[in-house]
C-alpha positions as CSV (number, residue, x, y, z in Angstrom):
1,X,0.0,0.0,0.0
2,X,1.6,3.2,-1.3
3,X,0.3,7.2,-1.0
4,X,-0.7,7.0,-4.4
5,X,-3.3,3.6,-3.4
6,X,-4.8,6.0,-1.1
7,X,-7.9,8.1,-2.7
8,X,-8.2,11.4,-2.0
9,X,-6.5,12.8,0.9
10,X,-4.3,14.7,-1.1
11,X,-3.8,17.8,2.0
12,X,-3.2,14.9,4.4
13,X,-0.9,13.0,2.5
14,X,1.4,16.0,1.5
15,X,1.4,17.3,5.3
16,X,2.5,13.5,6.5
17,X,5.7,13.3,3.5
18,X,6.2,17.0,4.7
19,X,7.0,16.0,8.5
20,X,9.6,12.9,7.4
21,X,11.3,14.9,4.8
22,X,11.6,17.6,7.9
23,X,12.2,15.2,10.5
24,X,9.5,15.7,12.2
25,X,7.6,12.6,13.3
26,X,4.9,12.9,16.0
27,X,5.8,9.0,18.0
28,X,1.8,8.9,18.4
29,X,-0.4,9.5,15.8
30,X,-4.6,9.0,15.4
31,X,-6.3,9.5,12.4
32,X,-10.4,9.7,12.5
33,X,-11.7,7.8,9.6
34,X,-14.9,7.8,8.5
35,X,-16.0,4.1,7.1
36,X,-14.9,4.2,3.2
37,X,-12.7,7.1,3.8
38,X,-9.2,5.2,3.5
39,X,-8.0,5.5,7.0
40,X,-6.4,2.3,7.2
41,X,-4.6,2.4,3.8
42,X,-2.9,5.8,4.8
43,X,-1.7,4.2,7.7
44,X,-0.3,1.2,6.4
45,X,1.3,3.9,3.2
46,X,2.8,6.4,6.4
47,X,4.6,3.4,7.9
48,X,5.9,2.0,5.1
49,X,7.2,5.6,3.9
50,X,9.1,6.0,7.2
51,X,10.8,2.7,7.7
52,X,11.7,2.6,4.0
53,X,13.4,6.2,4.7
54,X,16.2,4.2,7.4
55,X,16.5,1.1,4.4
56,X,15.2,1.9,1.3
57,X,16.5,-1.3,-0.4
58,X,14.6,-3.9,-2.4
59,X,14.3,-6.3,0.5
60,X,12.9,-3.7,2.6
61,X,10.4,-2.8,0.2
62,X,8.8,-6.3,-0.3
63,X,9.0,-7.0,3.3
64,X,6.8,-3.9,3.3
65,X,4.6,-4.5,0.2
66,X,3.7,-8.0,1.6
67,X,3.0,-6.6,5.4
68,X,5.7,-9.0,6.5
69,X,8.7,-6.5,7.7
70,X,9.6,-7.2,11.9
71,X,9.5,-3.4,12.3
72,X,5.7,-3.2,11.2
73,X,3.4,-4.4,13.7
74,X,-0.8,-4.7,13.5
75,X,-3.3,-4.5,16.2
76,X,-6.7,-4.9,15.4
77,X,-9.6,-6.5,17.4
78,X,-10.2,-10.3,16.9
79,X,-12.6,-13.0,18.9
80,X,-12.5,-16.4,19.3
81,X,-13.4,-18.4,16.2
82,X,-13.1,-21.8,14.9
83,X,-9.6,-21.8,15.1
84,X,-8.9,-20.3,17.9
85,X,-11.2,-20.9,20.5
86,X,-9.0,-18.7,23.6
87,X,-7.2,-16.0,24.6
88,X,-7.2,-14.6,20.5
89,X,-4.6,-11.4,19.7
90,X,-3.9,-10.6,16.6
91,X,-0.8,-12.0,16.0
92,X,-2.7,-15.3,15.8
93,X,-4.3,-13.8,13.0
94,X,-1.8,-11.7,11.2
95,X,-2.2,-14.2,8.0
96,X,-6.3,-13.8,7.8
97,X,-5.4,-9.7,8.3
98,X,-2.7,-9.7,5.3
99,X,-5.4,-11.3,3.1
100,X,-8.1,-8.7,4.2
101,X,-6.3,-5.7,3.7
102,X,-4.8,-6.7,-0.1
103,X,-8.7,-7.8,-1.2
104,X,-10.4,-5.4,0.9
105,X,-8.2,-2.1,1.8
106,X,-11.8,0.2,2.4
107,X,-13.4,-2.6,4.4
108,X,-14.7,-1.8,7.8
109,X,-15.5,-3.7,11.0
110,X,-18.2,-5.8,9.6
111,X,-15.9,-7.1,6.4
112,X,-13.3,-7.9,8.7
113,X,-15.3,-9.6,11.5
114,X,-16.7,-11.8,8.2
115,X,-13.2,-12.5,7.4
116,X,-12.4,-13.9,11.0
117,X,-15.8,-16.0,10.7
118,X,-16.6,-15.0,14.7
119,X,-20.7,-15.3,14.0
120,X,-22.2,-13.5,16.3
121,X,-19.0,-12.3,18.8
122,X,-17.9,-8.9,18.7
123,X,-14.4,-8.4,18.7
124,X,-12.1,-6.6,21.2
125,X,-8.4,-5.2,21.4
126,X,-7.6,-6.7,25.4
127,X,-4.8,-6.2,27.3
128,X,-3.5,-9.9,26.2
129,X,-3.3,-7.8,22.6
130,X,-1.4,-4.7,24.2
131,X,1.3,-6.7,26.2
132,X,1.9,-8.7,23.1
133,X,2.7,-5.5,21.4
134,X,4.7,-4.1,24.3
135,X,7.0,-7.0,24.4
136,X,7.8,-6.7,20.3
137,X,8.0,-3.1,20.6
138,X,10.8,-3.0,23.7
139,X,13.0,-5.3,20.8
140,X,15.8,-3.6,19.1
141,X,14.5,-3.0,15.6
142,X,15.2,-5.6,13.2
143,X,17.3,-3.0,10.8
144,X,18.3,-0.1,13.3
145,X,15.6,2.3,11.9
146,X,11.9,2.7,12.8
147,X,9.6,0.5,14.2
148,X,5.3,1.9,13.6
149,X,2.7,-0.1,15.2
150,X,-1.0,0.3,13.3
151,X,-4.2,0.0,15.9
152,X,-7.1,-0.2,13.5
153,X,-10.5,0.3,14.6
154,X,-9.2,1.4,18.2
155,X,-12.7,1.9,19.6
156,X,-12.2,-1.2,20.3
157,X,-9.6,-0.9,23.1
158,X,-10.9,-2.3,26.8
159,X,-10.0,0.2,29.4
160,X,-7.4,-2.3,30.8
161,X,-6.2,-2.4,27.8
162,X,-6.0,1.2,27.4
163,X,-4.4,1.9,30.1
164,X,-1.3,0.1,29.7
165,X,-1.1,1.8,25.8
166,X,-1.1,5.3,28.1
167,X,2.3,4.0,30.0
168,X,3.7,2.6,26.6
169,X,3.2,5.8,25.0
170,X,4.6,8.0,27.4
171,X,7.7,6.4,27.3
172,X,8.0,5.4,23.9
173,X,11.1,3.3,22.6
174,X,13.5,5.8,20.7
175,X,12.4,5.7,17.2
176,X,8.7,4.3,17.5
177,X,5.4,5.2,15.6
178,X,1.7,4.5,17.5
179,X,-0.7,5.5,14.8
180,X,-4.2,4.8,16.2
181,X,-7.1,4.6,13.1
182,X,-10.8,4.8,14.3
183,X,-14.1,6.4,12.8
184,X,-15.0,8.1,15.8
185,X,-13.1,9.4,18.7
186,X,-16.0,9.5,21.0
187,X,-15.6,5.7,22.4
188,X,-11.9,6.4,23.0
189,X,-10.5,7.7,26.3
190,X,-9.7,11.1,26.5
191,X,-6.4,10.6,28.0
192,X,-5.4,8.6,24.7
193,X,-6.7,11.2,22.3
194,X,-4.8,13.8,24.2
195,X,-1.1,12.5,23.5
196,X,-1.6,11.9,19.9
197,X,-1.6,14.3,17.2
198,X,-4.8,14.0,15.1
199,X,-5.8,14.2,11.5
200,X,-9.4,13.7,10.8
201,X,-9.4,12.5,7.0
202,X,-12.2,14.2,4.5
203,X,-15.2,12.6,2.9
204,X,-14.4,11.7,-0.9
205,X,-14.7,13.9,-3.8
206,X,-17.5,11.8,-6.2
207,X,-14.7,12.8,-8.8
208,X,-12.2,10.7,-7.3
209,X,-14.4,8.0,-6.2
210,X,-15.5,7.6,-10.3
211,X,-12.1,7.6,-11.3
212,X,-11.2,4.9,-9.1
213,X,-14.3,2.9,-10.0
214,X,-13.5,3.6,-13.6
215,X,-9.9,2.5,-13.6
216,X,-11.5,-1.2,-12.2
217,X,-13.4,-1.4,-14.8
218,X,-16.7,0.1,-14.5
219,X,-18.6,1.2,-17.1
220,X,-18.6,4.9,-17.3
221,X,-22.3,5.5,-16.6
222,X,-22.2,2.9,-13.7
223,X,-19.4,4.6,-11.7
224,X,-20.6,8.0,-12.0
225,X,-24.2,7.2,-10.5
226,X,-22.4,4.8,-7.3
227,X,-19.6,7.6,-6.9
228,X,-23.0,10.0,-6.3
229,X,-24.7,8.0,-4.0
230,X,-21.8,6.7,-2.4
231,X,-21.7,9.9,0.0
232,X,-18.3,10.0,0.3
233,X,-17.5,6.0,1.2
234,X,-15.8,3.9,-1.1
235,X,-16.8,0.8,-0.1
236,X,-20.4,2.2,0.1
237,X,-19.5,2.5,-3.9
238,X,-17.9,-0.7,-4.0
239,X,-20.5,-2.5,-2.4
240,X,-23.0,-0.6,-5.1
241,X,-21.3,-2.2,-8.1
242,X,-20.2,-5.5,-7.2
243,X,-21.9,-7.0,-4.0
244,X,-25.4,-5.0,-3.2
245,X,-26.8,-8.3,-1.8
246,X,-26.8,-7.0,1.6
247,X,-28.5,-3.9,1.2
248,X,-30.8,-5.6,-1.0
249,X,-31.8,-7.6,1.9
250,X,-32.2,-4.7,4.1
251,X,-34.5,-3.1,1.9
252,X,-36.4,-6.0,2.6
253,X,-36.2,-5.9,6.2
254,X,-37.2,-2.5,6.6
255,X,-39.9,-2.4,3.9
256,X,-41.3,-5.5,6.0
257,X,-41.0,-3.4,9.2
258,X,-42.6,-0.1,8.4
259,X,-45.1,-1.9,6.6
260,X,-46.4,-3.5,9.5
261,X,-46.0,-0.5,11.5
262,X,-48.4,1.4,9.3
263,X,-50.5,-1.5,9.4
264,X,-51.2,-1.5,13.5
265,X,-52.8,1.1,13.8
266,X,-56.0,-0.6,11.1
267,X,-55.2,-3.9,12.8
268,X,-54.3,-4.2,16.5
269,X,-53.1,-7.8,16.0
270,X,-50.3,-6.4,13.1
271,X,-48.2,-6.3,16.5
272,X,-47.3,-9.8,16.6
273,X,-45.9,-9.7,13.2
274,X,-43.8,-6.8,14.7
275,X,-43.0,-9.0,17.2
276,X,-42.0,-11.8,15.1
277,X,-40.0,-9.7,13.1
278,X,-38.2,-8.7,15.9
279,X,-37.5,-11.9,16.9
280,X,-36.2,-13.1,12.9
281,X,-33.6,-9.9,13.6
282,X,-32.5,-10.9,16.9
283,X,-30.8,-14.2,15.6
284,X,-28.7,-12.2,13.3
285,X,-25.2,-11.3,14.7
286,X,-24.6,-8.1,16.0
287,X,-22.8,-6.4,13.5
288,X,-25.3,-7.4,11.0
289,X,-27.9,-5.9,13.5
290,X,-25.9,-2.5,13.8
291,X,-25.2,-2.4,9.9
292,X,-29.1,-2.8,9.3
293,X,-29.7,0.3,12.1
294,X,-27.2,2.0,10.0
295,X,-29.0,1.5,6.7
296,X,-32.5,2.7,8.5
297,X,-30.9,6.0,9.4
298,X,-30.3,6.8,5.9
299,X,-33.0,5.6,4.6
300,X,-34.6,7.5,7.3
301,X,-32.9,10.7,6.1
302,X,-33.1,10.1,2.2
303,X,-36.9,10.0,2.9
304,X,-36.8,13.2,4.7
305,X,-34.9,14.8,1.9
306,X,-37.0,13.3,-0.9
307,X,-40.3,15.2,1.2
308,X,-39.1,18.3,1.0
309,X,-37.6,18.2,-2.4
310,X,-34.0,18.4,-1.9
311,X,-33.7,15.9,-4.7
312,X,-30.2,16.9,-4.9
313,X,-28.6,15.2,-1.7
314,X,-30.9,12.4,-2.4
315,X,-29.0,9.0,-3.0
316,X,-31.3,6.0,-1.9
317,X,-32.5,4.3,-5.2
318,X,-35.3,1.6,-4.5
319,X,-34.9,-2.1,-5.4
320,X,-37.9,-3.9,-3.9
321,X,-41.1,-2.6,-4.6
322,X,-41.4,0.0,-1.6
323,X,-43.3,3.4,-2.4
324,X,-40.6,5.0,-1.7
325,X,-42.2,8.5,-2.6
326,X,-45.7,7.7,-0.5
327,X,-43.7,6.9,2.6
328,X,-41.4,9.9,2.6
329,X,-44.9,12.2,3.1
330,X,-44.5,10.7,6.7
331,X,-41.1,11.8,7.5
332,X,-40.7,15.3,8.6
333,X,-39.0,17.8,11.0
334,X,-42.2,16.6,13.4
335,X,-40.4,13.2,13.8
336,X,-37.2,13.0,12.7
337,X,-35.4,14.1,15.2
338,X,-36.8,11.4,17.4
339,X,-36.5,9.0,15.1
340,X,-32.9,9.1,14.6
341,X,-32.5,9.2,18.7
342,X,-34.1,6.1,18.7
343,X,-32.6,4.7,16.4
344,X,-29.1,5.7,17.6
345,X,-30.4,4.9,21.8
346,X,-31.4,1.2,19.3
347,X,-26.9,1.1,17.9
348,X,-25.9,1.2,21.3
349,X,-27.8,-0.8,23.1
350,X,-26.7,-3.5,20.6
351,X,-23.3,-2.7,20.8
352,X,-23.3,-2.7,24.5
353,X,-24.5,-6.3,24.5
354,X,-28.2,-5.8,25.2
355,X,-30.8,-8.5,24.7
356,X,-31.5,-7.6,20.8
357,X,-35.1,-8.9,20.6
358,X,-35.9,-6.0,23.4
359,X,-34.3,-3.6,21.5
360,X,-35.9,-4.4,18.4
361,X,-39.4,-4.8,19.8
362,X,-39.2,-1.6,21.9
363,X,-37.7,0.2,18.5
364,X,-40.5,-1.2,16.6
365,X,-43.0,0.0,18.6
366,X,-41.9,3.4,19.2
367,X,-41.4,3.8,15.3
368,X,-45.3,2.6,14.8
369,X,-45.8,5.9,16.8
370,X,-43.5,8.1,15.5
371,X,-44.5,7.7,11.5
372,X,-48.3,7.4,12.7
């Protein structure tokens, strides 16, 4: 992964060279990354531009290419799977992780948990992970130059776990990198957002994400109307060309669910298909569950955009036979608001490790309210 793999982030990129060719290196670095926004990627293409400055030979530069090099390390959250059934780090993993970044370098959480095959867990970055690192940082590196460690998705970091970063980090090994990739800093703790230097990284241009859909191999027309509705995300416009199974089947889900919801309030016993539907969503795993809460709160906000006309910012396009137009007339600023807090109050609850057929049930019938 190089700077020019990276799309966009052309400001970043040039301030990052700017501070090796100066010498000027902040040892911990976090760089907010909204999903599809390349976070990860500029990462891997920062690291690999400072350790190839101490050794830029051949050898070096494979090591690198291949995510193989000793002074390159990878923390990222894992679970128990089939394989490993205790105590998982990442470096149990580092093989699965290699193969994920090369195939899918804009995937987010729920790609990668896929990957690991953990069903239903939700992964973690534990203290187990954290002393693992500390005991390959504190080793000489492997050709007298840098060493950069990568913690991707570090929302993910236990407070245990957090803690012991905060005594690596203030006494960093000479010539060592911590660069910290999230999407949002507001799970992190404030201690470890205070000693590192952070660089939010922008939305896409729909320019750049059509010329990097066009120079895969999409046709013309194709990449220009997944690069607009994309919002930004390039794996939002990945997912648009090649694989839009999932969403497919989320349309599904929610035209099932508001359906019903419309339909209690003509038949009062509509409420145990709401309740069956809850329970049919509860089995799924949990990042399914959050990716599906996700998808409702831009559906949600498409539809209010589509009712007052602001065709413009629009970019939900209909594949099942939901009247997409007749159900935005029920979206407005007299329940939007609310909806989206429920909606959110719904993510974490599930990410928290509530009982998701609650959730779902008390979500379903506060939204039969709220669009009634």
């Amino acid at each position: 992964m190089l700077f020019s793999d990276v799309v966009g982030q052309e400001d970043l990129k040039k301030e990052l060279k700017k501070g090796i060719l100066n010498g000027r290196i902040p040892h911990c670095q976090l760089f907010i990354s909204r999903e599809g926004t390349g976070g990860l990627g500029l990462a891997i293409a920062y690291a690999r531009l400072i350790i190839e400055g101490q050794n830029p030979s051949e050898s070096t530069r494979l090591k690198l290419s291949e995510l193989k090099h000793p002074d390159l390390h990878f923390v990222f959250p894992t679970a128990a799977n089939k394989e490993i059934k205790s105590k998982p780090i990442s470096e149990m993993f580092l093989n699965t992780w290699r193969e994920f970044v090369h195939k899918t370098p804009y995937g987010n959480l729920f790609d990668w948990y896929q990957s690991l095959e953990i069903e239903n867990k939700q992964g973690k970055i534990g203290t187990d992970d954290v002393e693992s690192l500390i005991n390959k940082i504190s080793l000489k590196s492997f050709e007298g130059g840098w060493k950069v460690a990568v913690i991707w998705m570090a929302e993910k970091i236990n407070l245990n776990a957090t803690n012991k970063l905060l005594k690596l980090i203030e006494e960093p090994p000479i010539n060592t990198v911590f660069i910290f990739v999230c999407e949002s800093k507001d799970s992190l703790a404030d201690t470890l957002v205070s000693r590192c230097q952070t660089s939010t990284l922008s939305p896409l241009k729909k320019e750049a994400v059509e010329l990097y859909l066009k120079n895969k191999g999409v046709e013309g027309l194709k990449a220009k109307n997944s690069a607009i509705n994309s919002s930004g995300n390039l794996r939002q416009a990945l997912i648009s060309v090649y694989d839009n199974d999932q969403n497919q089947q989320f349309e599904q889900w929610f035209l099932k669910w508001v359906r019903t919801a419309f339909n209690v309030k003509k038949n009062k016993e509509e409420v145990l298909e709401l309740v069956n539907w809850s329970k049919n969503i509860s089995i799924k795993g949990r990042e399914v569950q959050k990716k599906f809460i996700e998808f409702s709160m831009n559906l949600f906000r498409n539809a209010m955009l589509k009712h007052y006309e602001i065709e413009q910012l629009v970019n939900f396009n209909p594949t099942t036979d939901i009247n997409f137009e007749g159900f935005s007339k029920y979206v407005n600023e007299k329940n939007i608001e609310e909806i989206h807090k429920e909606l959110e109050s719904a993510f974490v609850g599930i990410e928290s490790n509530g009982n998701p057929n609650m959730i779902f049930m008390d979500l379903s019938l506060k939204l039969t309210r709220l669009i009634q």
